[in-house]
C-alpha positions in Angstrom: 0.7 -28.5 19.4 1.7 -31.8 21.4 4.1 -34.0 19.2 4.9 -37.2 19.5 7.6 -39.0 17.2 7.4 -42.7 17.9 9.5 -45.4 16.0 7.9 -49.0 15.1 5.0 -48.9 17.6 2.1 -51.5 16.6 -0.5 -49.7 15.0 -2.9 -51.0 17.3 -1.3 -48.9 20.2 -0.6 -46.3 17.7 -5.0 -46.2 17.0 -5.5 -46.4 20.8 -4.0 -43.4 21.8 -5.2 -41.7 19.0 -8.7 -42.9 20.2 -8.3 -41.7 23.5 -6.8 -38.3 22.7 -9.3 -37.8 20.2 -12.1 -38.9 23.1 -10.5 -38.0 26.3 -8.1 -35.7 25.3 -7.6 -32.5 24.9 -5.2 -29.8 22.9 -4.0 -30.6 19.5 -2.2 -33.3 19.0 0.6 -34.8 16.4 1.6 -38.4 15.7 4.4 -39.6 13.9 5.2 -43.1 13.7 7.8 -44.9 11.5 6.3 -48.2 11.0 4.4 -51.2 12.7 4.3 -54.9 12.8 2.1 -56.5 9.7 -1.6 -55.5 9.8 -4.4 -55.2 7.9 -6.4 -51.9 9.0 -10.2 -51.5 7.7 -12.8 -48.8 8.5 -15.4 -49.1 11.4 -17.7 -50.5 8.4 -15.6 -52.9 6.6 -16.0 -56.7 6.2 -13.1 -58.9 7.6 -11.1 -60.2 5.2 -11.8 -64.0 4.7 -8.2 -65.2 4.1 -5.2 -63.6 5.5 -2.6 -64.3 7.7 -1.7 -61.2 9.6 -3.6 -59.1 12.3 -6.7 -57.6 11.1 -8.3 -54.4 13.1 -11.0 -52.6 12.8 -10.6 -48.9 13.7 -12.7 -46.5 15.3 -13.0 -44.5 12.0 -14.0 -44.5 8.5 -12.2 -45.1 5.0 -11.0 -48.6 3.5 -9.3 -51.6 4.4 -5.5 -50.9 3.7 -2.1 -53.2 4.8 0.3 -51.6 6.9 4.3 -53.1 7.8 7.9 -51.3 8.9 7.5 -49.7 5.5 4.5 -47.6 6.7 4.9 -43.9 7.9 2.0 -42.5 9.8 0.7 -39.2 10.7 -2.4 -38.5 12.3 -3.3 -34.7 13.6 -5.7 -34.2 16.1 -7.6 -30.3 16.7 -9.6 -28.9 19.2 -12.3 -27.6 17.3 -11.5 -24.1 18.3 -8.0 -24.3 16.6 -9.2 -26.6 13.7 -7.5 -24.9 10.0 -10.9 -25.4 8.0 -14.3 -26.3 8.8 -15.1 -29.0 10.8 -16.6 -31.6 7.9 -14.7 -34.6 6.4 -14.3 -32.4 2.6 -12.6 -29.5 4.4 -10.2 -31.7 6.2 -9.1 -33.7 4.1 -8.4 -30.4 1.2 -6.7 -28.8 4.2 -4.7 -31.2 4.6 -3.4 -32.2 0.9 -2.4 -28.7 0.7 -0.5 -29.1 4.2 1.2 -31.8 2.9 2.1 -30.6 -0.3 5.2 -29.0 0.4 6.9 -32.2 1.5 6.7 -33.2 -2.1 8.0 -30.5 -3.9 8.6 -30.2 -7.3 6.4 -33.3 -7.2 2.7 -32.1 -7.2 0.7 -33.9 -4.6 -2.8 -34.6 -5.9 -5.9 -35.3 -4.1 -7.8 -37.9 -5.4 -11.4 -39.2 -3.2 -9.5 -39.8 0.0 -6.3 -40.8 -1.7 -3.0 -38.8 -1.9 -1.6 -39.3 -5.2 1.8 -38.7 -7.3 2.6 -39.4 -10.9 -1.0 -41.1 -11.4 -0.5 -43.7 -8.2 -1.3 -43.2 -4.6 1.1 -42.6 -1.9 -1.0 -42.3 1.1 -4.4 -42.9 2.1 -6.2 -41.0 4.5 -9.0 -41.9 7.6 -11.2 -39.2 9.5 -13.0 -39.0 12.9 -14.9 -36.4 14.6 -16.0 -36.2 18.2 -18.1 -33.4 19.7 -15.1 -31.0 19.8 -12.7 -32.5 18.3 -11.2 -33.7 15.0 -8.8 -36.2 13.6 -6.7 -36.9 10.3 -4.9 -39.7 10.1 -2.8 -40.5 6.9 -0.9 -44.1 5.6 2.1 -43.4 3.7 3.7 -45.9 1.8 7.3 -45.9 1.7 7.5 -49.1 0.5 5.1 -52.2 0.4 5.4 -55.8 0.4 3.6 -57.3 -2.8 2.5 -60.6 -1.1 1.1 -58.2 1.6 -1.1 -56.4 -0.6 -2.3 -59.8 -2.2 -4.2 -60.8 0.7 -6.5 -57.4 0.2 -9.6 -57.6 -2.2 -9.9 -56.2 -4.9 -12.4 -53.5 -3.8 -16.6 -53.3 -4.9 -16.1 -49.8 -5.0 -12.7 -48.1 -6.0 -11.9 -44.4 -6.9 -12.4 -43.5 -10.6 -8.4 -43.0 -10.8 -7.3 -46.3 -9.7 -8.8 -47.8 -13.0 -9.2 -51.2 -12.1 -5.7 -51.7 -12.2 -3.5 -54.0 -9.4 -1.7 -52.9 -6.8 1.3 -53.3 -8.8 0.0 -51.2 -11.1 -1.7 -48.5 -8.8 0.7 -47.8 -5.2 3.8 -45.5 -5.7 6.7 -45.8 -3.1 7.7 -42.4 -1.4 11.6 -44.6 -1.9 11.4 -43.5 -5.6 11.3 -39.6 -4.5 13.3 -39.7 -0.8 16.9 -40.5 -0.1 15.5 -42.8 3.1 12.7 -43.4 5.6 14.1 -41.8 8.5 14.8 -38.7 5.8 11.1 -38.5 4.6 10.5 -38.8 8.7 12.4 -35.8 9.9 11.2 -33.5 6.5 7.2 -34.2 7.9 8.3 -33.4 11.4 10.1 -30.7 10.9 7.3 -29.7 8.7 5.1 -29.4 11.4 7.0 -28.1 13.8 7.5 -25.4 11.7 3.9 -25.0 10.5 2.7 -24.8 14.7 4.3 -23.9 17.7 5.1 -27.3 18.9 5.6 -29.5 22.2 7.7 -32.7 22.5 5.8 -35.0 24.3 7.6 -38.7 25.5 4.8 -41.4 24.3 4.7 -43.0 28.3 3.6 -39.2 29.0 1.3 -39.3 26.0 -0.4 -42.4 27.4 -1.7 -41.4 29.9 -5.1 -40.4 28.4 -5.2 -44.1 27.8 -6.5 -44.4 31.6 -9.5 -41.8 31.0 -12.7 -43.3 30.8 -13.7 -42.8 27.4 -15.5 -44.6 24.1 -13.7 -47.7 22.7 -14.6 -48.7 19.2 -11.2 -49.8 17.8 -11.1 -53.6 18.3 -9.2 -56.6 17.3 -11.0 -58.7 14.5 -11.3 -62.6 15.2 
């Protein structure tokens, strides 16, 4: 596995590559990226947010609308289908990886709830998917911390998960800074994590982009 450890890259670059690898690419693939500048991400078939004041992007695959900031830790894994750890569907993938994940957590128990990953009753991370003919990718949000006047500017979703219970998102978001000493500590545990769970390649993100110059499909956009 190809893995690439980046530090405070805009999550718009960050969704690029991952576009293009997942695309264009080829071999399996590891992203690590210890936050972004302010952005609100939503799924290829969300509504735009009528009232904010940061960045809003729509990216190339499913789930909800989430806010992202510095406090954000990202990790997306990318397969060839031949070397994919479950079957290729989005129920597999995501219970694959909520048990990969687990271990970070320990004693904690990470729970999977819809596409959420959850401790103590309140998520910690959410979770997008995308498949291509032979290919698949996982991408996970985790919140280390979050900015309250960030999350204001979201709506309060239609349709929620049965867990979240109506409540805020005061009342329903953990911080990973309640169960890790720092950031950059919770950052080397996952990528040691998988570079201990596959046989792993540093790759230098200038090498990584590359791909970006492949001719490829481009759904991830910038929403006026």
């Amino acid at each position: 596995m190809n893995i690439v450890v980046l530090n405070a890259i805009p999550i718009f670059e960050q969704l690029q590559l991952e576009e293009a690898l997942l695309r264009a690419g080829t071999g399996n693939w590891a992203i690590v990226n210890t936050g972004s500048d302010p952005a609100m991400v939503m799924g290829i078939s969300q509504e735009r947010e009528a009232h904010t004041c940061i960045p809003q992007i729509r990216r190339f695959s499913g789930g909800g609308t989430v806010v992202v900031d510095h406090n954000t830790v990202f990790c997306t894994l990318i397969f060839d289908e031949s070397n994919l750890p479950c079957d290729k569907n989005h129920v597999s993938l995501i219970e694959w990886s909520s048990t990969f994940f687990a271990p970070l957590f320990a004693p904690h128990t990470l729970l999977l709830e819809e596409h959420d990953y959850v401790l103590d009753d309140k998520k910690i991370g959410g979770n997008a998917q995308c498949f291509a003919s032979k290919r698949a990718l996982h991408h996970t949000s985790f919140l280390w911390d979050w900015n309250p006047s960030l999350m204001a500017q979201l709506s309060h979703p239609e349709r929620q998960p049965p867990y979240r219970r109506d409540r805020s998102h005061d009342e329903f978001c953990n911080r990973l800074s309640a169960y890790f000493s720092t950031k950059d500590a919770f950052r080397n545990l996952l990528v040691k994590h998988i570079q201990q769970t596959f046989s792993c390649q540093p790759v230098e993100y200038e090498e990584a982009k590359a791909v970006l110059y492949l001719p490829h499909r481009k759904v991830l956009a910038q929403v006026e």
